[in-house]
N, C-alpha and C positions, 0 to 999 in steps of 0.2 A: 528500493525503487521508489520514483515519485507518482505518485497520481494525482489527479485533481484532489487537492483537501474540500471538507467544507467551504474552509477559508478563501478558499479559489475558486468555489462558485456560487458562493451570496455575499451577492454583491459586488460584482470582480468591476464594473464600469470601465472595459474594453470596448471598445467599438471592433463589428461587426466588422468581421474581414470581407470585402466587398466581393460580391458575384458576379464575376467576370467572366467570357466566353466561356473559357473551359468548364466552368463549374454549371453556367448553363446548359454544355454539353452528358455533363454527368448527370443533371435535371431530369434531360428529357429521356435520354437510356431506361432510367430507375422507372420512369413513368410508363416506358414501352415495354421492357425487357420484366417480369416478374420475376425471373428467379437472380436480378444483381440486387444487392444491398447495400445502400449506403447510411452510412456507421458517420454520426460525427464526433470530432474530436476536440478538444483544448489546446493540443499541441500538437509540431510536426516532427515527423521521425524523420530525421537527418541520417543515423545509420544501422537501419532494424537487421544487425548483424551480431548473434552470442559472440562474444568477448569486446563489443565496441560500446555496446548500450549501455555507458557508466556514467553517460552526461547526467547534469542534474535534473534541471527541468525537462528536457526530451525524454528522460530515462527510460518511464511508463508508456511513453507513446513507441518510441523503439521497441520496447518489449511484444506491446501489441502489434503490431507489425509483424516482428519476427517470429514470432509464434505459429502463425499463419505459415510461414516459409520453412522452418525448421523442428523437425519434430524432437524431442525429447528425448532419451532411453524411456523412462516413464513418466506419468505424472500423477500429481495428488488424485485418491481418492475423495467418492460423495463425504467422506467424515472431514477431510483436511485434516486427516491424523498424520505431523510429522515424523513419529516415533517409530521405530522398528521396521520389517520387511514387507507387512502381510497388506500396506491401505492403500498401496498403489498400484496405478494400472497401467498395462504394458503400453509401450510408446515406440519405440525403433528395437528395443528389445524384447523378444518376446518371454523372457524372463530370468532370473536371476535365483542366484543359490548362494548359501553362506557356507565357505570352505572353513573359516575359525571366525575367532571374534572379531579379527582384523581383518578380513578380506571377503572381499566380494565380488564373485563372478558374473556377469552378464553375457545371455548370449544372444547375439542382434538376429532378428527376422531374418533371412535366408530372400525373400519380397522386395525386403527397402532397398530403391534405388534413391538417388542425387535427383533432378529435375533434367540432367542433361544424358539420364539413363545410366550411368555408371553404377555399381554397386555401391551400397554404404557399407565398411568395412570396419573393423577391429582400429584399422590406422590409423580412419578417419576422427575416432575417438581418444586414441593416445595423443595427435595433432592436438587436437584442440584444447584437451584441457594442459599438452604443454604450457600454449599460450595461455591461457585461463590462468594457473596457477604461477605465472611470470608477475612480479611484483612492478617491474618495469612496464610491460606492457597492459597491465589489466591491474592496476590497485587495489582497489577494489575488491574484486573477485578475488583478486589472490588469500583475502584476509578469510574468505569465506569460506576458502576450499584449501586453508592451512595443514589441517589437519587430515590432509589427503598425502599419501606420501610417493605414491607409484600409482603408474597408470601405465599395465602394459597389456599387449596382445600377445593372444596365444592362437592365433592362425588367423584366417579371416572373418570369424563371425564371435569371436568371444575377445572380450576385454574384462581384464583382472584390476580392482582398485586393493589397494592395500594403505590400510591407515595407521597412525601415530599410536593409537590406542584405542581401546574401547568405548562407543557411547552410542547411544539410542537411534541418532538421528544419521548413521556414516550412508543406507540407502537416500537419504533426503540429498545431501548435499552431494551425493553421488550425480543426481539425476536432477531434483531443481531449478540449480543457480544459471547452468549455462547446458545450450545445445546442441550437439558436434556437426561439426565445420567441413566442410569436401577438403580433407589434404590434395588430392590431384590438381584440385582448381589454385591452391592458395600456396603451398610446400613452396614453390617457386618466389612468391611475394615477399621482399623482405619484410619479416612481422610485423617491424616498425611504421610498414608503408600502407599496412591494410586499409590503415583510414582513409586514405585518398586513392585509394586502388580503382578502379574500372568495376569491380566486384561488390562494391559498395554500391554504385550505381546501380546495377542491376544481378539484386543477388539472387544466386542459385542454390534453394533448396533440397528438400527430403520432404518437406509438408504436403500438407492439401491443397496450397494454395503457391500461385506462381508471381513473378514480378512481369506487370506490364508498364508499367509508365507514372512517372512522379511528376507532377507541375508543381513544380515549387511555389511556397505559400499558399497553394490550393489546396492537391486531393493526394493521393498513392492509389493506383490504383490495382489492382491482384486478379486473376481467373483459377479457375477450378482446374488444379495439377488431373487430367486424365490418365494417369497411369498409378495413382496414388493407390500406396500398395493396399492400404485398409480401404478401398471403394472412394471413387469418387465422389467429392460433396455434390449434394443437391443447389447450393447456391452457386450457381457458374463464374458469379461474376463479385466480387468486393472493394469496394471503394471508402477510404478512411477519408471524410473531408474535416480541414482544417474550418472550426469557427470560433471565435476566441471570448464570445460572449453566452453568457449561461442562457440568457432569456431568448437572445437571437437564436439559438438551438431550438430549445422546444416551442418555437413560433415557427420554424422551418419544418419540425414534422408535423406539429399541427396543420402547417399549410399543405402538407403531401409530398416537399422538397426534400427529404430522407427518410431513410426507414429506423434510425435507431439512434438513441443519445443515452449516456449511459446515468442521469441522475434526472430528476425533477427537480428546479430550485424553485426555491422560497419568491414570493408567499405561497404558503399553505394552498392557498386557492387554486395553485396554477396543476394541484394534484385535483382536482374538480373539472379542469379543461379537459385533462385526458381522458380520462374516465367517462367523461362525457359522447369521447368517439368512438363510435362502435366498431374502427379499423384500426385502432389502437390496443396495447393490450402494457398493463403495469405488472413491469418483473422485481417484485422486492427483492434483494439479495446485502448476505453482511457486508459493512465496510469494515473497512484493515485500520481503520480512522480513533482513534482514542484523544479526548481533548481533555485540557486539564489547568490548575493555576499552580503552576510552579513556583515555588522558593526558592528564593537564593540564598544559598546559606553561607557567600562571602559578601564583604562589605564593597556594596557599588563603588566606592572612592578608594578603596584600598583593599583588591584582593589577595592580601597576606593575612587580612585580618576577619573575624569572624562576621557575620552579620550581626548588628546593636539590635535587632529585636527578632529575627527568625532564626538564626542559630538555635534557640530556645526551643525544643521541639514542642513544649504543653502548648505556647504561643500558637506553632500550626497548630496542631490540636484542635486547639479553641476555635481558630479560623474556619475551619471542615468543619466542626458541631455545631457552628454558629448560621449553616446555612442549610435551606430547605432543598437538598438538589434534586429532590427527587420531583416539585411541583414545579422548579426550573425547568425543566427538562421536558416534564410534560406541557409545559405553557409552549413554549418554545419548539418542541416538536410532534407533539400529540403522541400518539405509540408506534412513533418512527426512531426512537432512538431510546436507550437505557442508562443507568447511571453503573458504571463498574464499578467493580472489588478491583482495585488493583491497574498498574498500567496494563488494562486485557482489552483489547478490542472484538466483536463478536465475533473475528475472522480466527480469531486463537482459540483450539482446541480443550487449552487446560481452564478458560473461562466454568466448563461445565463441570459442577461439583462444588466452587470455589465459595466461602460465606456470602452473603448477604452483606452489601455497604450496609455501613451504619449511618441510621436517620439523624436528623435535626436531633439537638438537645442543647437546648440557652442555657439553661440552669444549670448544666456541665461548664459549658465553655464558659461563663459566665465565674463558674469558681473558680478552672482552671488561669485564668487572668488573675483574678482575685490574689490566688497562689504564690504567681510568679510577681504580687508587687502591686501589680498595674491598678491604678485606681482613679476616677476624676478629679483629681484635686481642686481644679480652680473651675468647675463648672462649665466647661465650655463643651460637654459631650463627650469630649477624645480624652481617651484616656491616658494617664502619663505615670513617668516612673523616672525620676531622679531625673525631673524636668524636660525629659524626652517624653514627648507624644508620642503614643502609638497611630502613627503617619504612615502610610506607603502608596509607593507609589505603582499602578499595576500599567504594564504595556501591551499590548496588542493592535493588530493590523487593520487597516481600515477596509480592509479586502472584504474581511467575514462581518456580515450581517448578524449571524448567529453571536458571534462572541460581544460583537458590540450588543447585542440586544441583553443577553446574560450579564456582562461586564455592569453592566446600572444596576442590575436586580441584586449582584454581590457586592456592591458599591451600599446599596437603603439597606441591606439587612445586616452587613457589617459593621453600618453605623448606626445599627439598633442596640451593639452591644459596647459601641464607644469607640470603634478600628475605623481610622478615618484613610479612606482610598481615594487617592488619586488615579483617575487614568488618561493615561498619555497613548492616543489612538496615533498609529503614522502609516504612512504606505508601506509598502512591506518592505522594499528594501532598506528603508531608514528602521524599521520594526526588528529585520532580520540581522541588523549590525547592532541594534543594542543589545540584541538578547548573545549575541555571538562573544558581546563585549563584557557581559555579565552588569551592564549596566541598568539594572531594575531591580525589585524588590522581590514583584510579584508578574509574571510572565504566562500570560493568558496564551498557551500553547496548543498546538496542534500537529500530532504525530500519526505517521504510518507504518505499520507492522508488516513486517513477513509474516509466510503463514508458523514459522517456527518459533517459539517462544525464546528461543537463546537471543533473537535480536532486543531480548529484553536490556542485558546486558550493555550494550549499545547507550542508553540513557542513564539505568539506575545504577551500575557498578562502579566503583571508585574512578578506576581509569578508562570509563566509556567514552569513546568519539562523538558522542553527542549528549553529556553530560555537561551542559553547559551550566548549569546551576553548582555546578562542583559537589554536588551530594555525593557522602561515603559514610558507609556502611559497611565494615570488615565481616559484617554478621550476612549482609544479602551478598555480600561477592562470595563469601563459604557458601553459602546457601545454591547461588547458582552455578556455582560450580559443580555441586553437587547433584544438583539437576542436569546439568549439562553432561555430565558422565553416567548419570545413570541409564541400567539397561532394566531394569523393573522398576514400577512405580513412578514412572514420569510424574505422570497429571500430580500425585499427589508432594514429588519432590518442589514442582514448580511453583503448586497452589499456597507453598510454607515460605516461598520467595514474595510471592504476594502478600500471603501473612506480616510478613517481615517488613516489608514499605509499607504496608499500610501501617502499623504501627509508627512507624520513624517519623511519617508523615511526611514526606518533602516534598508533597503536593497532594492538592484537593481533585481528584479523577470527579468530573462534572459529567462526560457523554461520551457515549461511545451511541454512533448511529447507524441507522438499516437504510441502507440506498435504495430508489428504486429510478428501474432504466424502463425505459420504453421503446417498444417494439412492432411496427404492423405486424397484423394477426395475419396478412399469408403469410407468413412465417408461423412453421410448426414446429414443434419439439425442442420448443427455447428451453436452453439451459445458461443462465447465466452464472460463470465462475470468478468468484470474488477474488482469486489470487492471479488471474488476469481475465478479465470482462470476456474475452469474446474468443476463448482459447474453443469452446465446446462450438463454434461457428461450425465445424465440418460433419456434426451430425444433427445440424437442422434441417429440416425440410420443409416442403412446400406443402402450402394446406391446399386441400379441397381447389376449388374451379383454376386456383393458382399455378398447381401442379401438372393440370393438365392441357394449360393453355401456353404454343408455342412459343418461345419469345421471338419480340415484336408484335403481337398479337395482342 
């Protein structure tokens, strides 16, 4: 899924989607009405419907949307452990049992209706993840829930998964990735047509929260499902509005024109504003965010051929021991973000237990060059080796404030030990075709994680879809294979996959950072969930004079 990167909110230089009638309308509501909430967002959800939210950029805003409308079988536990039976909590299913190591029974609440009062049923679950796991219809999805092999009902309130084979995570991806679909409403619809169906306009649920009305490029706006089987939410009324600038956001709740944006951006200072309001309240929470300076370990002019100076792993090496990333980091985010072991962002469970990055050390990196050759020959700082300088060139987007701020600090201390960096900053989409095209050296990156760690795999294995540096390593694809099938000892098979890139080196892990969203304090019993922001929306409540006062009032 996508969400706002860092990258995407310091410094995004969007103009402010203008406030027009309707949005004035949702204004004054929020100001009269205390128990509706309005939620801004970066993007708009086009179609907050399990199996259509695969677009790129809308992806995360669909998801948050549909969340609201469609419940789950379950969802992640307070740990965000994806491993095994016992960290999740019930959702349309009031629980589930394991008949062998391949199959798994769920049996749905007896409660859960549709939003149009129908039962939710055993069908309505075989339905969907049909479509789900159609390669055609859902790509995506499908690669996710490969390893799903049947999905069938055994009367009305139970569904049977049965998988490929053994491993840790078969409840995860059971319940997860996507969340079942009314067959009655949709069986009818040719699959291929759901996108542009009538049903997409105003979709019908099983959640807490219902569909009222979309103004396009403004709001989406939701009411409180009164027959919602787990108790109706306290917030009656939810409105997602579209703002496309990070600062125009929290200048709108500062002024009183929403109640919630999910990050504070930079500078530093604008965490000083809010704090400042005593009807404000700051929700730190992990991101899924891991940033890092990638290598490429094929040659930008010629990828058949190796890289002429990073192929050489002591080279990485030296580059990672050559920089201080831990006073990076704290310059740059004070103790809002940490430096990882590994591609782990704080939203990943096997983070905890995993070594200690390793600090600064010149006098290493310094031999390690030495080693492999490299030496000043002609004085001029850079260091060279059989007439080739050690030159590179690093890329990244002009979007992120943060990377550009760090990109100079690893630029002076690089050239403390003689690696002379160039950076070539661009808008993102010229940023997003070089890195795609493996045209750079060094690639100032910014990824997002599931909460599971197999979408490790995705980047660092040989044949990952988003392995754009071509890094392989026959030692981490065993490795995470190995992890990936294991049913004891996760955290510590995965934490040996970590081991293992960190070693290889084929990139320096600079930050992984802690978000914080902001929220009016009549709102009570905020819980914000890092693997979707605003999924815990239906057991908030109304604080104190808030709760008691009618709306309109």
């Amino acid at each position: 899924m996508a969400r706002w990167t860092l990258g995407a909110w310091l410094g995004v230089g969007l103009a402010l989607t203008a406030t027009v009638t309707g949005a004035r309308g949702v204004q004054a509501q929020s100001k009269t009405d205390s128990s509706r909430i309005v939620i801004l967002v970066g993007a708009e959800a086009f179609a907050p419907v399990p199996t259509l939210n695969e677009g790129a950029q809308s992806a995360t805003a669909n998801t948050d949307v549909a969340n609201q409308m469609f419940l789950h079988l379950a969802e992640l536990g307070p740990t965000l452990l994806t491993a095994g039976d016992n960290a999740f909590e019930p959702g349309l299913a009031r629980g589930w049992t394991r008949r062998d190591s391949v199959t798994l029974a769920f049996d749905l609440d007896p409660r859960a209706t549709w939003q149009d009062g129908a039962p939710v049923t055993a069908q309505d679950v075989v339905f969907t993840f049909a479509r789900a796991r159609n390669p055609t219809l859902a790509p995506s999805l499908s690669k996710l829930l490969r390893r799903i092999v049947s999905v069938t009902a055994e009367g009305d309130r139970r569904v049977v998964f049965r998988y490929s084979r053994t491993y840790g995570e078969q409840l995860y991806d059971a319940v997860f990735h996507v969340a079942p679909l009314p067959a009655h409403l949709l069986a009818k619809i040719p699959p291929e047509s759901l996108a542009t169906s009538a049903f997409v306009q105003a979709p019908v649920g099983s959640g807490p929260y219902r569909w009222v009305r979309r103004v396009a490029g403004q709001f989406i706006e939701l009411e409180a499902n009164p027959h919602f089987f787990l108790g109706p939410p306290a917030i009656r009324r939810v409105v997602f509005r579209l703002v496309t600038d990070s600062q125009a956001m929290l200048n709108l709740v500062l002024g009183g024109e929403a109640d919630a944006t999910e990050i504070i951006p930079p500078p530093r200072s604008n965490v000083n504003l809010v704090a400042a309001r005593p009807n404000l309240r700051i929700v730190p929470y992990p991101s899924s965010t891991v940033a890092y300076l990638l290598f490429n370990t094929k040659d930008p002019h010629d990828r058949s051929r190796p890289h002429p100076i990073l192929s050489d792993r002591d080279v990485r090496r030296a580059i990672g021991l050559a920089l201080d990333r831990r006073r990076m980091v704290r310059t740059t985010f004070g103790n809002l973000a940490e430096v990882p072991y590994g591609p782990a962002s704080q939203l990943l469970w096997i983070r905890h237990g995993a070594p200690a990055p390793a600090g600064q050390n010149v006098p290493e990196a310094r031999r390690l060059l030495s080693a492999r050759g490299w030496a000043d020959r002609d004085g001029d700082g850079t260091l060279d080796r059989n007439g080739r300088p050690l030159a590179l060139t690093m890329v990244l987007p002009t979007s992120s404030a943060a990377r550009l701020q760090l990109a100079q600090i690893v630029q002076e201390q690089l050239r403390q030990i003689g690696v002379r960096v160039e950076l070539a900053s661009s808008e993102f989409a010229l940023y997003s075709e070089r890195r795609t095209k493996g045209d750079y050296d060094i690639d100032f990156a910014s990824a997002l994680q599931d909460p599971s760690p197999s979408g490790i795999s995705q980047s660092w294995s040989c044949g990952g879809g988003l392995n754009f540096a071509s890094f392989c390593d026959a030692k981490v694809d065993s490795l995470i294979d190995a992890a990936t099938f294991a049913t004891t000892g996760m955290a510590q098979a995965w934490q040996a996959v970590l081991r293992r890139i960190e070693a290889d080196a084929p990139a320096v892990f600079l930050y992984a950072p802690t978000w914080q969203a902001v929220v009016d304090r009549r709102f009570a019993n905020v819980r914000i969930r890092p693997e979707s922001l605003w999924l815990g929306l239906r057991e908030w409540t109304l604080a104190g004079a808030a709760a008691r006062r009618p709306a309109g009032n």
